[in-house]
C-alpha positions in Angstrom: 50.3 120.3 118.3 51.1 116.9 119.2 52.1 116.0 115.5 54.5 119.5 115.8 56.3 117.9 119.1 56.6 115.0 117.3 58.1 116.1 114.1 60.6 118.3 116.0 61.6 115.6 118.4 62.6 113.0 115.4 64.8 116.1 113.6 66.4 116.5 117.0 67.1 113.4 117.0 68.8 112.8 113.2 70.9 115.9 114.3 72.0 114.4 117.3 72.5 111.1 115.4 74.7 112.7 112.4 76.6 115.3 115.5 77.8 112.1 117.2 78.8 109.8 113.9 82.1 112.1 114.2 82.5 112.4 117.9 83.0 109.2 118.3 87.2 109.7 118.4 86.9 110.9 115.3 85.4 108.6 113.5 82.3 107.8 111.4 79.6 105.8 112.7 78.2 103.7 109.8 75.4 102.0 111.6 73.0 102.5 108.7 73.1 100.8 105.8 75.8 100.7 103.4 74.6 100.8 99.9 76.7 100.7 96.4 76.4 101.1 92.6 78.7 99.6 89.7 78.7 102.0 86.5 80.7 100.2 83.7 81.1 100.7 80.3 80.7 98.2 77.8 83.3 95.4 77.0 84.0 95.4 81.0 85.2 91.9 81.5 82.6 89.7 83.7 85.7 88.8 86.3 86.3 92.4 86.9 82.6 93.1 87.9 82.6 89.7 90.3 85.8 91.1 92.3 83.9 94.3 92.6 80.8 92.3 94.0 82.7 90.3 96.6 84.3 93.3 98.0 81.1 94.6 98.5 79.8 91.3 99.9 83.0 91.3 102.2 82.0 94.7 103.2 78.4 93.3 104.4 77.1 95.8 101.7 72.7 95.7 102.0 72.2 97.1 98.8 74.3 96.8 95.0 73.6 97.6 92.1 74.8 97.4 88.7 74.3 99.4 85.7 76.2 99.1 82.2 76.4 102.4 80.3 78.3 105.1 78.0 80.5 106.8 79.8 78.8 109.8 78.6 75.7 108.4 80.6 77.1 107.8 83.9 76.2 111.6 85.1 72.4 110.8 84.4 72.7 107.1 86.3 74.1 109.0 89.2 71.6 111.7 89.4 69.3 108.6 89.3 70.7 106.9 92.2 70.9 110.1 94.7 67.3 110.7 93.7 66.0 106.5 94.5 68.1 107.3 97.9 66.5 110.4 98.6 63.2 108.5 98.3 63.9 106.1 100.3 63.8 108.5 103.1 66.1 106.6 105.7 69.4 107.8 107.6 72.3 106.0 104.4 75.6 105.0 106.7 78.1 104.8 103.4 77.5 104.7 99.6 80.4 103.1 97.5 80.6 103.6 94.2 82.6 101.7 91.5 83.3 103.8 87.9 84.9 101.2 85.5 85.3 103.1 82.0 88.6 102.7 79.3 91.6 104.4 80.5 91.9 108.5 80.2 87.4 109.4 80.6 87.6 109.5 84.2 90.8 111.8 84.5 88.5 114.7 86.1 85.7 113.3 87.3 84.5 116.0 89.7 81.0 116.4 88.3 80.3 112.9 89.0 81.4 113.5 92.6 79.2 117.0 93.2 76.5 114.9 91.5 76.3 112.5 94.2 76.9 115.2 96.7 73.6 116.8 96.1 72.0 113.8 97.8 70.2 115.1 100.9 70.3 111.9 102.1 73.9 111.7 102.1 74.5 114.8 104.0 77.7 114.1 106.2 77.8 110.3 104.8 80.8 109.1 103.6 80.6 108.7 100.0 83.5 106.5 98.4 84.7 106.6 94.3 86.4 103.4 93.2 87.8 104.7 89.8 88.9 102.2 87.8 90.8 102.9 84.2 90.7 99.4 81.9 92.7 99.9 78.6 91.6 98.1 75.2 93.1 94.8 74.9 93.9 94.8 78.4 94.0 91.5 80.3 90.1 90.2 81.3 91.1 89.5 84.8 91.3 91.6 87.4 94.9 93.3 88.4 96.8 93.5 91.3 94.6 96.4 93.0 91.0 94.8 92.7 92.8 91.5 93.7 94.7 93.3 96.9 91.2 95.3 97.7 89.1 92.0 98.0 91.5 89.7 100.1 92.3 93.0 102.7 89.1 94.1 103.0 87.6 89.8 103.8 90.9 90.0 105.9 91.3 93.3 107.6 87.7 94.5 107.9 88.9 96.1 111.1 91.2 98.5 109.5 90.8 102.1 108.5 89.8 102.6 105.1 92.6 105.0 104.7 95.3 102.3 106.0 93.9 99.4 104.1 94.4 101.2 100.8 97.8 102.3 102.1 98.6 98.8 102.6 96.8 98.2 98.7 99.2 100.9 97.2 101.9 98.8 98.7 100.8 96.0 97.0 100.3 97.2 93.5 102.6 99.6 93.0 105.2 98.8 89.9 108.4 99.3 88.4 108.6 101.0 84.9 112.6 102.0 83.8 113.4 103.5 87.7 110.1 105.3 88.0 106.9 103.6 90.5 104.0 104.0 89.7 101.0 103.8 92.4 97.6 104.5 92.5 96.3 108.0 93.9 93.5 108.3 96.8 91.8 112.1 97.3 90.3 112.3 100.6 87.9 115.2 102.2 87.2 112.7 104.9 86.3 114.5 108.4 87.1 110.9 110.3 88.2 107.4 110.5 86.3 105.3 108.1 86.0 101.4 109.1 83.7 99.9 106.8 83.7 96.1 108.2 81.5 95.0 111.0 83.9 96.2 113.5 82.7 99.0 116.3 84.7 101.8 114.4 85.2 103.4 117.6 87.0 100.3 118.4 91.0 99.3 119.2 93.0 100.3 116.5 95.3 97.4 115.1 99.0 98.0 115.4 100.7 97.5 112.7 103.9 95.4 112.3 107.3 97.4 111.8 107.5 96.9 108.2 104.4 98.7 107.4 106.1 102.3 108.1 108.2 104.3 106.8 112.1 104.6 108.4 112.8 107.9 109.1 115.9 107.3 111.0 118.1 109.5 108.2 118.2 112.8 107.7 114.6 115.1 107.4 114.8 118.4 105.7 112.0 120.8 104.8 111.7 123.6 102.3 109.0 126.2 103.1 108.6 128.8 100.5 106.5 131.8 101.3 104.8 135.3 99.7 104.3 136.8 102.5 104.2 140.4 100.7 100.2 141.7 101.0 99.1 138.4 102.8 98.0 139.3 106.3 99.0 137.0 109.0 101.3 135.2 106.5 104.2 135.7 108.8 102.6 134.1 111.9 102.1 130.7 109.6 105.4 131.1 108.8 107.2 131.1 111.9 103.9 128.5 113.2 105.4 125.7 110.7 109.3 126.4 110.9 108.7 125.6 114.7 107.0 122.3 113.5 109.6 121.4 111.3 112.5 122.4 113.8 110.7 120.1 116.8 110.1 117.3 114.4 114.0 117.2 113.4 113.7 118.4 110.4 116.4 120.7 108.8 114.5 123.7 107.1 115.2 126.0 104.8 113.2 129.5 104.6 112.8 131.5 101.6 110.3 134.3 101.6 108.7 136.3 99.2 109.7 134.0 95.9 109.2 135.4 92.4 107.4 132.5 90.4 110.5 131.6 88.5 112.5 131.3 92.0 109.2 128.6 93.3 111.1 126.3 90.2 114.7 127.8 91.0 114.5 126.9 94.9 113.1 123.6 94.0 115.3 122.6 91.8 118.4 123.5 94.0 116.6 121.9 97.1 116.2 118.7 94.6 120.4 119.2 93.5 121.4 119.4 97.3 119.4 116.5 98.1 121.3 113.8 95.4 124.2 115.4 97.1 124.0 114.6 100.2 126.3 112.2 101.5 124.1 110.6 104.4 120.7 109.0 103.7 117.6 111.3 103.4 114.6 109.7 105.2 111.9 112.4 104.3 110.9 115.6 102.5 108.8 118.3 103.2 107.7 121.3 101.2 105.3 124.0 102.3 103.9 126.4 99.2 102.2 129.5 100.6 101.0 132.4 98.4 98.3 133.4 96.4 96.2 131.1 94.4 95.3 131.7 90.6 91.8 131.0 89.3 92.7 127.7 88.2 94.7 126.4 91.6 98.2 128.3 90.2 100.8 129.8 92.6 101.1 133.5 92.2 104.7 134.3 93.2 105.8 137.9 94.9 105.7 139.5 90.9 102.4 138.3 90.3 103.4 135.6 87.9 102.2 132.0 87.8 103.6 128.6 89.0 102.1 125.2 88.0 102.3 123.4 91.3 102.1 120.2 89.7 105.1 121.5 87.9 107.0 121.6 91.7 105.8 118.4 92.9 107.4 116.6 89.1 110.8 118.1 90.1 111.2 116.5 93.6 109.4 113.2 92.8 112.5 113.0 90.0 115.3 113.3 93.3 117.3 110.1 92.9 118.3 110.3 97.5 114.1 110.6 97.6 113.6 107.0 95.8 110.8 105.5 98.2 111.1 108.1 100.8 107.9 110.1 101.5 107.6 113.8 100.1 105.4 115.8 102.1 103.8 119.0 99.8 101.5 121.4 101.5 99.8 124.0 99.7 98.3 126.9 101.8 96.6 129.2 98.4 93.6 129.7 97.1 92.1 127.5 94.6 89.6 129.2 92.9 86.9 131.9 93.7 83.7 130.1 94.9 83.4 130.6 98.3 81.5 127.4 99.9 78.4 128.4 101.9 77.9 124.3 103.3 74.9 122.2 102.8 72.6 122.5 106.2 72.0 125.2 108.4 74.1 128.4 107.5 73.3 130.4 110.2 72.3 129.5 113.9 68.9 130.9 114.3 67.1 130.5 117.3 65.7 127.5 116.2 68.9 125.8 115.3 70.8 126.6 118.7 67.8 124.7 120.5 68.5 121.6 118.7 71.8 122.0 118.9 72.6 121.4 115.1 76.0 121.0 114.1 77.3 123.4 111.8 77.2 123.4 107.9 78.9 121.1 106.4 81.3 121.8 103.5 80.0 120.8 100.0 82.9 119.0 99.3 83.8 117.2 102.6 82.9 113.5 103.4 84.8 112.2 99.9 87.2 109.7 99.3 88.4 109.4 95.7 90.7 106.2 94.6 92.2 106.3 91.0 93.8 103.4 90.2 93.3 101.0 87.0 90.9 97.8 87.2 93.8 95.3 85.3 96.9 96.8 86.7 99.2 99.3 85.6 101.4 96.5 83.5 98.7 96.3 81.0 99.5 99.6 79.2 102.8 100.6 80.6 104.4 104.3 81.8 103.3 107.2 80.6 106.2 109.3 78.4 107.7 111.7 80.2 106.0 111.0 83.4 107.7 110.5 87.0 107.7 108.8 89.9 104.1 108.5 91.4 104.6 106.7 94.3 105.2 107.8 97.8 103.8 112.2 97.7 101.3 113.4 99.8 99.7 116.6 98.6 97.2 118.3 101.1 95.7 121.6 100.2 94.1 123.7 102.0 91.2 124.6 99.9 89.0 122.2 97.7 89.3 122.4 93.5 87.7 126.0 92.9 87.7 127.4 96.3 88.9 130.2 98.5 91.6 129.3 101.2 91.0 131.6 104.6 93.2 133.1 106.4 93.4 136.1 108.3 95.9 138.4 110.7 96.0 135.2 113.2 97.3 133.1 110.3 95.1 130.2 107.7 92.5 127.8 109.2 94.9 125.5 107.7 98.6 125.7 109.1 97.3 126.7 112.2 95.0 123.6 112.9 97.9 121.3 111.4 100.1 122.6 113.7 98.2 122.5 116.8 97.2 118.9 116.0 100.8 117.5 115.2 102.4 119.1 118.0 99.8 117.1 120.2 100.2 114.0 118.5 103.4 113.6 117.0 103.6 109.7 116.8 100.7 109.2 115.0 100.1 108.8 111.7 99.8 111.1 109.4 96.8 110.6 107.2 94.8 110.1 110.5 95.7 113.6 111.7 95.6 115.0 108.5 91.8 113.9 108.5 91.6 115.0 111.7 92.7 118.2 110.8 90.3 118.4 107.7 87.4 118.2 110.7 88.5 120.9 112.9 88.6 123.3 109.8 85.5 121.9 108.4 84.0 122.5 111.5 85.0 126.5 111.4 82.6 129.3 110.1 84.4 131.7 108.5 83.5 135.3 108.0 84.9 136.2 104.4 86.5 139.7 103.9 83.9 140.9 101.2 80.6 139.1 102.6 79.0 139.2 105.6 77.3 135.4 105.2 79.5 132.7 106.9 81.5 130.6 104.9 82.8 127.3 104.9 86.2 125.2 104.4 87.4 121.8 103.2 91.5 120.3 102.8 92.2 118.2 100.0 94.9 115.1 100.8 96.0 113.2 97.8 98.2 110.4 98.8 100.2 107.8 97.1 102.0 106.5 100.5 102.4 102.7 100.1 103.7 102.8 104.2 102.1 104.1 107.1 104.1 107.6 107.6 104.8 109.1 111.5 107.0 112.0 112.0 108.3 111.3 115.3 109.0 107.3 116.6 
């Protein structure tokens, strides 16, 4: 009996342990050890592996390792990494892991993310992806990103993860014939992540003046919307117009697009942009409709829309040259409807500990694509655009449902309830703050009767801190 009191007192306490890591303002507590792994592929230069080493060092990293394989192998040293943590059988505050493999194998490297996510260990952890593209012949020493990452984070251990690599894309973004291009970050984050010694719940630095984006010209949103056969459509509709409108943004409406009037508006918002005779200091576009299996836009006729295709014709607009573009996409992604890792219903048992709920498969991620000798060492891509300065969020992860109901989506609902309470802040922060409230949400989904669970997707190339109102 005595063993049984025991037992259930220690899970109490790891529950309460992993509620408070994100009640803590919002941010992660990474009080338990921090541990990382270096997969490269052979012909990795030496210098490129040392960078990666200090900035682990610099980020008081207990335990790195290093493992040189195929790319084809790096699925199998994964799975062999979760399962050594799982063994260990202590709480893991962070894992960082660093993929270094020629340029174009790591374009879609989702299976190495789920892979890690099946650690138990993990659960609720941040887990953080260093991608790192190296091209044949490429220069053996490290570029302008590994270099930028190492002195920030033995400068600025202090800073949010998210606004030291903001301050990184700054840094290594490059010039190629009028076109920038910048590293990527995907985030699922559900908080702040401070990976230096710092008490993350901590003062925030301020950042100097320079660091953000001038929105003193003109702000003008596009929100395009199927609301045809979408309940509640309407309400998220009128929800984000008021947004915009209080933010200063001019907005244009256009409901119930066919697929070919998604490219039409788009285009014409892009035409009447490099028209405008004053400065334009930012752009926002809000895509609602129904998703197609594979993440297309399904306009009011049923046909498709590549939103990639959308975000390629505004990141071309000549009065948007380093000026942020805002894109969010409220549609379904997929068909897999997430059930969370943890408890998925609040039995008896549950509701006496006081568990938090399920936590999204995909949530606690932080992607960064970026390549290990800088992008000078192979040049643009032909027929690409500008890269730099687009913030996608979606509303749903790669392959899932997006929820919404006659009250309006888990999405544009929490984003506009946490903007309109903090309008000066910035907007990654809130944006992961938003990605916590709806992680936090059970959802009841219209042909089950098991509760279901929700994760945003934010993919930023911002090189400036971005807040909508001064």
């Amino acid at each position: 009996m005595a063993f049984l009191v025991a037992g259930t007192l220690r899970v109490a306490a790891m529950v309460a342990d992993t509620q408070e890591s994100l009640r803590r303002k919002g941010k992660y507590s990474t009080q338990g050890p921090k541990v990382a792994l270096t997969l490269s592929s052979p012909g990795v230069s030496a210098s490129t592996v040392a960078v990666l080493e200090g900035i682990f060092r610099a980020l008081r990293v207990e335990s790195w390792q290093r493992r040189e394989a195929l790319v084809q192998g790096f699925l199998g040293e994964l799975a062999g990494f979760w399962e050594q943590l799982d063994a260990h059988g202590g709480p893991v505050g962070c894992v960082l892991v660093a993929l270094v493999a020629p340029s174009g194998l790591l374009r879609q490297p989702q299976q190495l993310v789920q892979e890690l996510s099946r650690c138990g260990a993990l659960r609720g952890c941040p887990k953080v992806f260093l991608l790192l593209s190296s091209a044949p012949g490429a220069a053996p020493e490290p570029g302008a990103f590994l270099t930028s990452l190492g002195e920030l984070c033995g400068r600025c251990p202090h800073w949010s993860l998210l606004q030291l690599l903001t301050e990184v894309f700054c840094r290594t973004a490059e010039e190629f014939s009028g076109a920038t291009y910048c590293p990527v970050l995907r985030s699922s984050l559900r908080g702040a992540l401070c990976l230096g010694d710092t008490e993350p719940w901590g003062l925030e630095p301020e950042p100097s003046p320079s660091a953000q984006y001038d929105l003193s010209g003109a702000r003008v949103a596009l929100l395009l919307a199927v609301i045809r056969g979408r309940s509640g459509a309407q309400h998220d509709v009128e929800a984000l117009r008021g947004l915009c409108q209080a933010l200063g943004f001019e907005t244009t409406l256009t409901t119930d697009p066919t697929a070919q009037a998604f490219q039409e508006e788009l285009a014409q918002f892009r035409e009447w942009l490099d028209a405008h005779r004053g400065p334009v200091s930012c752009a926002l576009v809000a895509l609602m409709a129904h998703g197609g299996p594979q993440g297309q836009l399904l306009g009011a006729d049923g046909q498709e829309v590549q939103p990639e295709a959308l975000v390629r014709e505004l990141s071309c607009c000549r009065a948007l040259r380093g000026r942020p573009k805002i894109f969010l996409l409220q549609a379904c992604r997929g068909g897999h409807r997430d059930a969370g890792l943890g408890p998925t219903a609040l039995s008896w048992f549950w509701r006496w500990l006081r568990a938090p709920p399920a936590t999204p498969s995909h949530a606690d991620v932080l992607q960064v694509y970026a390549d290990a000798q800088g992008s000078s060492s192979r040049g643009p891509t032909a027929g690409s655009s500008d890269q730099a300065d687009i913030l996608m969020v979606y509303a749903a992860a790669e392959g899932c449902v997006a929820y919404r109901d006659e009250t309006g989506s888990d999405f544009i609902q929490t984003l506009v309830e946490v903007l309109r309470a903090d309008p000066e802040g910035d907007l990654l922060e809130l944006l992961t703050e938003v990605n916590r409230r709806v992680c936090e949400l059970d959802v009841l989904g219209p042909d089950s009767d098991e509760r279901r669970k929700a994760c945003l997707e934010i993919r930023s190339s911002l090189r400036r801190r971005l807040c909508l109102q001064a």
